[in-house]
SEKOL-13187 format. One line per 5 residues: number of its first residue (from 1); their letters; for each residue y, x, z of N, C-alpha, C. Coordinates in steps of 0.05 Angstrom, whole numbers, padded with zeros to 5 digits. Example, Ala and Ser with C-alpha at 12.3 -4.5 7.8 and 13.67 -1.06 7.14 Angstrom:
1 = AS = -00114/00264/00156/-00090/00246/00156/-00066/00264/00156 | -00045/00257/00142/-00021/00273/00143/00001/00258/00157 .
//
This chain:
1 = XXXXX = 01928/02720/01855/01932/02707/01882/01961/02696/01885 | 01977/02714/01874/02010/02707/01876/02013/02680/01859 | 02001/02683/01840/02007/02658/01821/02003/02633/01833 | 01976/02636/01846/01961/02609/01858/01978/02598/01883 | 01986/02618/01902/01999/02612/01925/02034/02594/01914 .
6 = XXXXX = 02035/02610/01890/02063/02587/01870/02069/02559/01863 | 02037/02561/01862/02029/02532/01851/02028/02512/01874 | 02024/02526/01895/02011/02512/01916/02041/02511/01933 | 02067/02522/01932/02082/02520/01941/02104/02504/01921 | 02098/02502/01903/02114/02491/01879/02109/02457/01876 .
11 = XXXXX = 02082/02452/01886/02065/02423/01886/02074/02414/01920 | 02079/02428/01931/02083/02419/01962/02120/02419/01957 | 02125/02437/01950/02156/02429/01944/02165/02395/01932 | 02149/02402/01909/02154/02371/01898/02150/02335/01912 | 02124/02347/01923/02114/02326/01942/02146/02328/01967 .
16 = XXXXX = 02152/02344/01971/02172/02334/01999/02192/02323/01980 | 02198/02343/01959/02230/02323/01946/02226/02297/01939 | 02199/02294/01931/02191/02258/01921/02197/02242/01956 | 02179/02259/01968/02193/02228/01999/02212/02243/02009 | 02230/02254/02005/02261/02248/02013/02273/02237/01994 .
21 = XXXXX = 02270/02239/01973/02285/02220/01947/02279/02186/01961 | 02251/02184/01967/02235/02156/01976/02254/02150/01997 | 02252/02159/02021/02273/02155/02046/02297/02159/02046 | 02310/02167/02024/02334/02164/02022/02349/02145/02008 | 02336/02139/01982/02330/02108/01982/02327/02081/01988 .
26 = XXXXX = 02303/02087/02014/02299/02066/02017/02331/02066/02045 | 02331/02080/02058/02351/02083/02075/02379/02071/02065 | 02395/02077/02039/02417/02067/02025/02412/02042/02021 | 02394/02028/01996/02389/02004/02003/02380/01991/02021 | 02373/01991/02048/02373/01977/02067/02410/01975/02082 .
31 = XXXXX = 02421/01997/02075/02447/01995/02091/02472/01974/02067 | 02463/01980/02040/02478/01959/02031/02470/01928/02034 | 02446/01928/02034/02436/01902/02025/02446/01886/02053 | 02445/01904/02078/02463/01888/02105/02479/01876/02105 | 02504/01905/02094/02525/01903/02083/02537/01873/02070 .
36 = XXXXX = 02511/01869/02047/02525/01845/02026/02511/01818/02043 | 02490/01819/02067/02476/01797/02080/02498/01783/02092 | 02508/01753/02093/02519/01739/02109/02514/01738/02138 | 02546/01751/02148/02541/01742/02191/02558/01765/02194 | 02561/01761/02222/02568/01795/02233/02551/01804/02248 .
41 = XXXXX = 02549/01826/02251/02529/01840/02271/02536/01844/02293 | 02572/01836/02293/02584/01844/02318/02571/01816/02343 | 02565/01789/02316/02552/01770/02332/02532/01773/02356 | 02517/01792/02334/02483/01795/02328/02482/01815/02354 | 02496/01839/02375/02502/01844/02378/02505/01831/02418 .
46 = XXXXX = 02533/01814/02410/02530/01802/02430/02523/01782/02441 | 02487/01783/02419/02473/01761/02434/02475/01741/02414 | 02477/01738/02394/02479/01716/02371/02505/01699/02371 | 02498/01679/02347/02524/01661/02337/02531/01646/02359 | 02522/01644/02376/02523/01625/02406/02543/01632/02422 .
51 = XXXXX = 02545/01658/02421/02566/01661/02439/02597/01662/02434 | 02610/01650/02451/02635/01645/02454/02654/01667/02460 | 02650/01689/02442/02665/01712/02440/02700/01714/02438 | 02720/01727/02450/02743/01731/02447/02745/01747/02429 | 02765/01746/02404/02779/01767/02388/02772/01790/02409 .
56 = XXXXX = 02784/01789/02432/02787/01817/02438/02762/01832/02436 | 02745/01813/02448/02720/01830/02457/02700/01838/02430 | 02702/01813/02408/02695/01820/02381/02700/01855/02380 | 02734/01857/02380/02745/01885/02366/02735/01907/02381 | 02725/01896/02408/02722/01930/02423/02689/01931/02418 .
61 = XXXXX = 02678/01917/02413/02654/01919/02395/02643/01937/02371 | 02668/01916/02363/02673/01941/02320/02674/01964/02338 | 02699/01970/02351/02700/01997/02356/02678/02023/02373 | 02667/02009/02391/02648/02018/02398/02622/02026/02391 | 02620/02013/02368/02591/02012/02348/02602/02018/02321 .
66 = XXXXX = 02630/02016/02317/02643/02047/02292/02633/02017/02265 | 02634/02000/02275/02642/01984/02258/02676/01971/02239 | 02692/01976/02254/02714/01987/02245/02723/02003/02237 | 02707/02024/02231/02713/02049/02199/02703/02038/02168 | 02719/02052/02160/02707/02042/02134/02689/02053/02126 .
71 = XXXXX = 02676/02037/02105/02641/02045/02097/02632/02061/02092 | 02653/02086/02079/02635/02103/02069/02629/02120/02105 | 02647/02115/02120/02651/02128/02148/02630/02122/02156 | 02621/02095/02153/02594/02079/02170/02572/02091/02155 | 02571/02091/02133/02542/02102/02117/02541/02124/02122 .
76 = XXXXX = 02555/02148/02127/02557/02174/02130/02544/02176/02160 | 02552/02170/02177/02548/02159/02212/02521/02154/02208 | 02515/02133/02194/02485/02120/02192/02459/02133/02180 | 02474/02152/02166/02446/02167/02145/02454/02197/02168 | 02467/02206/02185/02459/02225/02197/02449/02224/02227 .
81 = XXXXX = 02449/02195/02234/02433/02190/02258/02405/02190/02253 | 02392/02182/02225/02376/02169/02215/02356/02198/02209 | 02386/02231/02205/02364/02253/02196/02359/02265/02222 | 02378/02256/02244/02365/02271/02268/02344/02251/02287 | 02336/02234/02277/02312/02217/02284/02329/02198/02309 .
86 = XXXXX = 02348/02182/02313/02364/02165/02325/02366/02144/02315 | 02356/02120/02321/02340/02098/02309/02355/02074/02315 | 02374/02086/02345/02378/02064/02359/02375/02043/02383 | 02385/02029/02385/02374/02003/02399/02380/01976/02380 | 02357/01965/02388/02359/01933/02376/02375/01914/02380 .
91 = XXXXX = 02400/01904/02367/02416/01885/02370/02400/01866/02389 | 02385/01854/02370/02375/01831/02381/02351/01824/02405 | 02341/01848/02401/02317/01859/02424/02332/01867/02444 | 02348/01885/02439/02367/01908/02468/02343/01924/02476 | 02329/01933/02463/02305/01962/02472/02315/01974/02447 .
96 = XXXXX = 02293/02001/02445/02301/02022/02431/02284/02012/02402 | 02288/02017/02379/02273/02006/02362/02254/02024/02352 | 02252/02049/02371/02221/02061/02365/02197/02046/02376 | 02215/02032/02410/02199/02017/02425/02183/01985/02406 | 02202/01977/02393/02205/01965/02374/02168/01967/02367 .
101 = XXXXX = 02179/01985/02337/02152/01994/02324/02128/02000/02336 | 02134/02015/02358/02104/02019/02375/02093/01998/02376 | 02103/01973/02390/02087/01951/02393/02078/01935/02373 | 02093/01927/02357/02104/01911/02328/02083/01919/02305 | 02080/01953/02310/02066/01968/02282/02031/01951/02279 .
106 = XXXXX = 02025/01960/02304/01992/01964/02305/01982/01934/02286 | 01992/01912/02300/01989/01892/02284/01981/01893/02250 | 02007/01894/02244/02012/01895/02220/01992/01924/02197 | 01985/01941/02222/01972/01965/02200/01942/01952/02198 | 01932/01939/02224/01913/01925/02230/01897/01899/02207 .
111 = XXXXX = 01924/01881/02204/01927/01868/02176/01921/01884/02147 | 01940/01903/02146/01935/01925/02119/01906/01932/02115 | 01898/01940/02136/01870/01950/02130/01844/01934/02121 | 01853/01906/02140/01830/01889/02129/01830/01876/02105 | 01852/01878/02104/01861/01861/02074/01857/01886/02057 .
116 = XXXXX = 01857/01900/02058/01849/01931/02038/01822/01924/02024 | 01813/01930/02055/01779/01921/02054/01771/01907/02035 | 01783/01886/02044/01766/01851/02028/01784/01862/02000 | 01802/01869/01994/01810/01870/01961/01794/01894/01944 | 01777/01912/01967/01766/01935/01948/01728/01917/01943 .
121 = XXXXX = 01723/01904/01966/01706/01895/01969/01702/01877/01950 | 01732/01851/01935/01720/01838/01926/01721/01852/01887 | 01741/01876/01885/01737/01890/01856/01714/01901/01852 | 01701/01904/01871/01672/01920/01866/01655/01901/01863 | 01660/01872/01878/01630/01865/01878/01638/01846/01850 .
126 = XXXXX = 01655/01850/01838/01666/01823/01820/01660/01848/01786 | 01662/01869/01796/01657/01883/01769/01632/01902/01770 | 01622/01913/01787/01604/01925/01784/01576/01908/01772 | 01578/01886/01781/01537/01883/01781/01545/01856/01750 | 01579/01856/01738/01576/01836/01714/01591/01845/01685 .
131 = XXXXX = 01603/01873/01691/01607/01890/01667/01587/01888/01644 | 01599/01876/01623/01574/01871/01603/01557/01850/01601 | 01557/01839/01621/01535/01823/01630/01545/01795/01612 | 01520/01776/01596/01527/01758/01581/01542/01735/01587 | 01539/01721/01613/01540/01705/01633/01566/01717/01650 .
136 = XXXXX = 01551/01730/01660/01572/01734/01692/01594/01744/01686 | 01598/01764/01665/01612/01780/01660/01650/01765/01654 | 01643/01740/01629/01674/01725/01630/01685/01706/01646 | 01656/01701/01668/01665/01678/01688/01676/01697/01714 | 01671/01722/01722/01680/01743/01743/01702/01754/01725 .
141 = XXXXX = 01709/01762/01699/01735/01765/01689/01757/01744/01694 | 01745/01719/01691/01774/01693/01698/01780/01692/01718 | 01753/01696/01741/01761/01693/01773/01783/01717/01777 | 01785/01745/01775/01792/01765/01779/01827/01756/01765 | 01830/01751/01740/01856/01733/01729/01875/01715/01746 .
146 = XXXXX = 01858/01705/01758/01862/01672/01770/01865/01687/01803 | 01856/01700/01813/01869/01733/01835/01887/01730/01837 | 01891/01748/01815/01914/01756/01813/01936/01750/01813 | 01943/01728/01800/01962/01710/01792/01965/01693/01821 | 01946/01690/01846/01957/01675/01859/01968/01693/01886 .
151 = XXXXX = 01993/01669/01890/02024/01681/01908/02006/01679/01937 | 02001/01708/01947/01995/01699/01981/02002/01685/01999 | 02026/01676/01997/02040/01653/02013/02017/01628/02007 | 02029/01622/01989/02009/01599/01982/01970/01599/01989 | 01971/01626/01984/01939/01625/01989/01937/01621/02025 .
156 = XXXXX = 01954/01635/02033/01948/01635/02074/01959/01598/02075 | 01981/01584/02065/01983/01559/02065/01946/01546/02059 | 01939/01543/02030/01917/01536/02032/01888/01543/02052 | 01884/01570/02065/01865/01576/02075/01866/01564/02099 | 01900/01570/02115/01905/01555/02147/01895/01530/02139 .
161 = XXXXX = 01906/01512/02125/01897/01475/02112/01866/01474/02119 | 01852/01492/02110/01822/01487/02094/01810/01492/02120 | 01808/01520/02129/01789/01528/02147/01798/01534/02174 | 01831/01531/02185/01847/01519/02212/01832/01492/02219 | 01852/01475/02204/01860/01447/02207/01828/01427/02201 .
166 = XXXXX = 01826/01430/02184/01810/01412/02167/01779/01426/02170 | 01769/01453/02174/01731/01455/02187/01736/01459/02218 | 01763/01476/02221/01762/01490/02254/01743/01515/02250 | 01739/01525/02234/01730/01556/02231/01743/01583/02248 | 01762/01575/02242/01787/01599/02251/01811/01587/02260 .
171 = XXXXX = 01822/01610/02283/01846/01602/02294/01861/01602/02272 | 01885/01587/02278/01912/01575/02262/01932/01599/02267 | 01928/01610/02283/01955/01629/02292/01948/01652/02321 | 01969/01668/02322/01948/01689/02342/01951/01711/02327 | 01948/01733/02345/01929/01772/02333/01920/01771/02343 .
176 = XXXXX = 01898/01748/02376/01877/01763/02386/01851/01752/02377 | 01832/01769/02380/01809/01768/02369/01799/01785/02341 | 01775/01779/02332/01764/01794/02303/01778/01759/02288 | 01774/01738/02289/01769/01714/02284/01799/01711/02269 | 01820/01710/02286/01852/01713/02288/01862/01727/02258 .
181 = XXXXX = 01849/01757/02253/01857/01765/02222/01845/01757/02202 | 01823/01739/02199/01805/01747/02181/01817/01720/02148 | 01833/01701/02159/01848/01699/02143/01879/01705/02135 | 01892/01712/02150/01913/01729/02133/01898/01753/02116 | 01875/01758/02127/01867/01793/02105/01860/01777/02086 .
186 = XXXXX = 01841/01753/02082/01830/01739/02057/01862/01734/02037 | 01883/01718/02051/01910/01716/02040/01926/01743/02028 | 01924/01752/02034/01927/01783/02030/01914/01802/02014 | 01889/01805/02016/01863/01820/01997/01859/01802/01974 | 01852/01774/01971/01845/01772/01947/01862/01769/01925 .
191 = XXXXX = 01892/01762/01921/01911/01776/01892/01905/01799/01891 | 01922/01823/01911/01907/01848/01912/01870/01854/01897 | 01860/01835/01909/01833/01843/01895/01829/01848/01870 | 01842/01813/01852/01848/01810/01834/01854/01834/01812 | 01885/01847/01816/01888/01864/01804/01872/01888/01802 .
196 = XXXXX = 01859/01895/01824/01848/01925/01830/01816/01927/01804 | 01812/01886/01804/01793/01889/01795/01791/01894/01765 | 01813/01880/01759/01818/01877/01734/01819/01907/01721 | 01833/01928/01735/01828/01961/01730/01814/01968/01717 | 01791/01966/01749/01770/01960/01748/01752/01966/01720 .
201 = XXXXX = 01752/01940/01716/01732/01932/01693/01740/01945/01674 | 01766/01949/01658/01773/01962/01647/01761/01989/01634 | 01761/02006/01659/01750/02034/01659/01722/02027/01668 | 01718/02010/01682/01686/02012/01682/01664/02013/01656 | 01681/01992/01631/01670/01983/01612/01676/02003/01600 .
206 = XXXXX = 01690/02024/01594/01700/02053/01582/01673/02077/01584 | 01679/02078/01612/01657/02095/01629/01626/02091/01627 | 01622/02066/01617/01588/02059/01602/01586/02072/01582 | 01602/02083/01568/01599/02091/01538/01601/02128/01536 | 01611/02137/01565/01614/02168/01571/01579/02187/01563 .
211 = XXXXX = 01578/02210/01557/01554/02211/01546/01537/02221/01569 | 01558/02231/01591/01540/02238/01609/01518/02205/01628 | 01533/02177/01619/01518/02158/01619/01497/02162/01602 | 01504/02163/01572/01484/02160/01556/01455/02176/01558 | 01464/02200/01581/01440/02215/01586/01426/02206/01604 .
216 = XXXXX = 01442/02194/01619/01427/02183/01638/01406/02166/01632 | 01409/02149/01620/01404/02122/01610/01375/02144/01594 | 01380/02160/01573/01363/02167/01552/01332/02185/01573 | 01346/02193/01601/01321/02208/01621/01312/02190/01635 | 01313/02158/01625/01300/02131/01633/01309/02122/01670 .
221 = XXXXX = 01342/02132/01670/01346/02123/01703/01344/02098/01702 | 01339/02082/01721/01346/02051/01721/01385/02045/01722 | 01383/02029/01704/01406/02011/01707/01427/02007/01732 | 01413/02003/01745/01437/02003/01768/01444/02027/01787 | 01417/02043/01779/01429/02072/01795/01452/02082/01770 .
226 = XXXXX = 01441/02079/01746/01471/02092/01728/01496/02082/01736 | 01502/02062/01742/01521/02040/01740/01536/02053/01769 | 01519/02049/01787/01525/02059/01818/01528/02089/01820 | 01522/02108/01811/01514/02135/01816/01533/02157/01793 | 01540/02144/01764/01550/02153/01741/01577/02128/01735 .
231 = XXXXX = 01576/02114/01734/01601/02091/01725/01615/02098/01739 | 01609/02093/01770/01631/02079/01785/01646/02102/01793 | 01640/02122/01799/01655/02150/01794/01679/02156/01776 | 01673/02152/01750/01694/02148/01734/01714/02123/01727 | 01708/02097/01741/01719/02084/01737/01731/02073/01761 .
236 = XXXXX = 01729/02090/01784/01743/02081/01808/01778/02096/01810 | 01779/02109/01796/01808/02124/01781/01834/02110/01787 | 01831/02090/01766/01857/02082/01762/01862/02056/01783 | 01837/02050/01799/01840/02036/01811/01852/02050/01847 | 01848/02076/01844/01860/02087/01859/01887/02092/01859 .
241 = XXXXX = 01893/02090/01844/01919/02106/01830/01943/02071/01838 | 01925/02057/01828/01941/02023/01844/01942/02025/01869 | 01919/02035/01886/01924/02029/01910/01948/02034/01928 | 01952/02062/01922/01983/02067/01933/02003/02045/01926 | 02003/02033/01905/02026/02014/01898/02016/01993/01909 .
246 = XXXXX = 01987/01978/01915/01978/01959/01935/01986/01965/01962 | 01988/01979/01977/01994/01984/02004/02027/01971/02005 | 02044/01982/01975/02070/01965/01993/02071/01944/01981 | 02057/01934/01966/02049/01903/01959/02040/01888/01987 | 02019/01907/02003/02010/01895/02022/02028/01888/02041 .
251 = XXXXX = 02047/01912/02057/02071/01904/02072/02089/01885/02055 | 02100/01886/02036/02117/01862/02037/02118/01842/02032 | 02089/01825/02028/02081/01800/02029/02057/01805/02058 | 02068/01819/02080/02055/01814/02103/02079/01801/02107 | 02105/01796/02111/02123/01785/02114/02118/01752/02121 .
256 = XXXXX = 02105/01750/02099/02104/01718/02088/02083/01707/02104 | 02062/01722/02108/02030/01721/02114/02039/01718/02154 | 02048/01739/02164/02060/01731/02198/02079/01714/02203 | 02094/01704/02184/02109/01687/02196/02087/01667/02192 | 02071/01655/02169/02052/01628/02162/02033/01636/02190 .
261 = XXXXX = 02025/01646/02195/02011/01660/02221/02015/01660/02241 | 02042/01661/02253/02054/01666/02272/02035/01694/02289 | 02035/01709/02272/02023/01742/02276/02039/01752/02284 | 02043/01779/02309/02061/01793/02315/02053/01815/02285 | 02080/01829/02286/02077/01852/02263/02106/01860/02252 .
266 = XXXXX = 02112/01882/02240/02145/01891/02229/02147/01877/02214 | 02122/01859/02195/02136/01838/02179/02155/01819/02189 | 02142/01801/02210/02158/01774/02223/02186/01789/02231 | 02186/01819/02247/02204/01828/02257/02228/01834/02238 | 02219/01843/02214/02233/01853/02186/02248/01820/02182 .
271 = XXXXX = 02239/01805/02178/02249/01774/02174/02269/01762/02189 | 02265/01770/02219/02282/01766/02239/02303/01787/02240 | 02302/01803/02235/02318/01822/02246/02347/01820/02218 | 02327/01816/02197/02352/01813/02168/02362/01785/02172 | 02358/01769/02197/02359/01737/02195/02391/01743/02214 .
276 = XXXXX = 02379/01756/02240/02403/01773/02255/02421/01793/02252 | 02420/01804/02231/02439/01831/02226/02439/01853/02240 | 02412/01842/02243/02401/01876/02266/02398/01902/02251 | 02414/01912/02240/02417/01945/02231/02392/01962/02235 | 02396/01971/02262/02381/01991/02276/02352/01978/02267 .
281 = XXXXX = 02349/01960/02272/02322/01950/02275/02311/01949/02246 | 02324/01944/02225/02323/01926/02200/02313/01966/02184 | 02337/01979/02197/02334/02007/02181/02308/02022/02193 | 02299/02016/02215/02272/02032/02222/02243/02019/02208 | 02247/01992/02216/02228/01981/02190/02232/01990/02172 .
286 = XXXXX = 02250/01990/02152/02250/02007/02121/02238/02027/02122 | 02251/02043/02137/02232/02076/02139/02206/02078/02146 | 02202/02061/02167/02174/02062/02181/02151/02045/02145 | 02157/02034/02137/02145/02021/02103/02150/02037/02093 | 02169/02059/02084/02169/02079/02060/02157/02101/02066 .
291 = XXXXX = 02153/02105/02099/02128/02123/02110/02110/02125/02105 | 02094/02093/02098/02076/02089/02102/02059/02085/02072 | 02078/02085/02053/02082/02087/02022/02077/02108/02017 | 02090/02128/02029/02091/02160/02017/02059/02159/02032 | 02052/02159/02050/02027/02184/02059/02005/02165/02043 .
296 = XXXXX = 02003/02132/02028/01991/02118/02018/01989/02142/01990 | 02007/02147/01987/02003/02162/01957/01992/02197/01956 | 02005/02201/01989/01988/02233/01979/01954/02225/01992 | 01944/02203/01998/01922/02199/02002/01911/02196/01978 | 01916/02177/01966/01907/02172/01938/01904/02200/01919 .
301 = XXXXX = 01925/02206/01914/01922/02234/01905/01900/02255/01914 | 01901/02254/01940/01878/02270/01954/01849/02260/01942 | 01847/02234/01946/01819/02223/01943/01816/02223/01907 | 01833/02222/01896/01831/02223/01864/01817/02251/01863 | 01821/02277/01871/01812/02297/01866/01782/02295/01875 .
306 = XXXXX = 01783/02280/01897/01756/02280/01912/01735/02268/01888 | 01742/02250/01883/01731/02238/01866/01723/02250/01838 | 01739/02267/01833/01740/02276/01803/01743/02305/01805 | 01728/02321/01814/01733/02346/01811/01744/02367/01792 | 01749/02357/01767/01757/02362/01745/01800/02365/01753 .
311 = XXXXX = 01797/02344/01769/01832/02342/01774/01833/02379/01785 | 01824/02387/01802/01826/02404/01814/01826/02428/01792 | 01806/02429/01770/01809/02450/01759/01841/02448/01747 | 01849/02430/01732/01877/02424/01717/01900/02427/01731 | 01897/02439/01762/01917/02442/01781/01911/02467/01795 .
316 = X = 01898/02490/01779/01880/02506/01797/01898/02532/01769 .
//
């Protein structure tokens, strides 16, 4: 019993040092990369480049917001507001930038999900029913290639063109409605698809040859219950194991996808706010994405066991 309770405190240990290593990380490089961004923030601050600020009032600025210490003073300042959960206010907003995220988030998780969807949706339907298959099989391999390889920017450019502008299918821009996401998630899900599928097939075509298939196959199941019922079990793995690294694929070409959109979401905000030298704002987005990275991965992990009961014994 002692042993097991070890394991189980030794695997939860590790899991917290991996996302504080993650948030501490992502926390440093967000404060240099400010650092080296062109502008002042003292601008950004009082209201942008527009205003007709005095030296003086510049300096009581620095000083007030401890911009006049030196860096390592400011980083030190910044990473322990950051561990007692003090986030700030938004330069450029002037609200609090939890207020920020509350509004800003839903959007953007809203986006993640559907575009999840359509990328799991289109690796399954692109490998399951043409693995092997004489025909279908290298023409759903090139499509899945040809995925992958394309830049989502470009794809939400061509979809707004095609089915905005040119049928009137779907709004141009907007979060309201079902209508409003359904191409940024297509811009979004299908590279993503692409790769997931490509896995995919991989292990799918592996997993035809496992013997507990071959039994199947030899007690005369049909074909597609093996495929559906025995394959895809074993070959949904490694495609899990991407997903966590898809989710922050997903956020940071949502970036690209709300601004082409004019979508509310922490992307467009993330864009603006590094455009302004908004600190506060710029560093809660970071965190609020490396949050959302870490619990992406102890899900996956979770569901890998789910999937594979065998994980469990090797950790048992």
């Amino acid at each position: 019993m002692i042993p097991f309770f070890l394991r189980v405190a030794h695997a939860f240990l590790a899991k917290a040092l991996n996302a504080f290593t993650v948030l501490f990380a992502a926390a440093t490089l967000c404060f240099v990369v400010l650092q080296l961004t062109p502008g002042d923030p003292v601008l950004a601050i009082l209201g942008g480049g527009s205003v007709n600020a005095t030296p003086e009032t510049l300096a009581v600025a620095r000083h007030e917001y401890g911009l006049d210490r030196p860096l390592p003073v400011q980083y030190g300042l910044y990473l322990t507001r950051l561990a007692q959960g003090q986030f700030g206010n938004s330069f450029s907003q002037h609200m609090p930038v939890v207020d920020v995220l509350r509004s800003q988030a839903p959007p953007t998780l809203e986006l993640m999900a559907a575009a999840f969807i359509v990328a799991w949706l289109f690796a399954l339907l692109s490998t399951v029913p043409t693995v092997r298959r004489r025909w279908f099989g290298p023409v759903a391999s090139s499509l899945e290639t040809i995925s992958a390889g394309l830049p989502p920017f470009w794809l939400g450019l061509l979809l707004l063109w095609a089915f905005s502008f040119e049928f009137g299918l779907f709004p141009p821009a907007g979060t309201r409605g079902v209508l409003s996401i359904v191409l940024p998630a297509l811009a979004l899900g299908i590279p993503l698809g692409g790769f997931l599928a490509q896995v995919t097939r991989e292990s799918f075509d592996l997993a035809l040859d496992e013997p507990c298939v071959l039994t199947a196959r030899a007690r005369g199941m049909d074909e597609r219950a093996v495929r559906l019922r025995h394959v895809l079990r074993h070959a949904l793995l490694p495609g899990v194991d991407l997903s966590a690294w898809g989710i922050g694929a997903l956020v940071g070409n949502a970036v690209a996808i709300e601004m082409i959109f004019s979508r509310k979401g922490i992307g467009r905000e993330l864009f603006l706010a590094v455009s302004g030298h908004d600190m506060p704002l710029v560093a809660g987005i970071i965190l609020f994405i490396a949050a959302i990275y870490i619990i992406a991965g102890f899900l996956a992990d979770l569901l890998r066991r789910l999937i594979d009961p065998r994980l469990k014994a090797l950790h048992s």
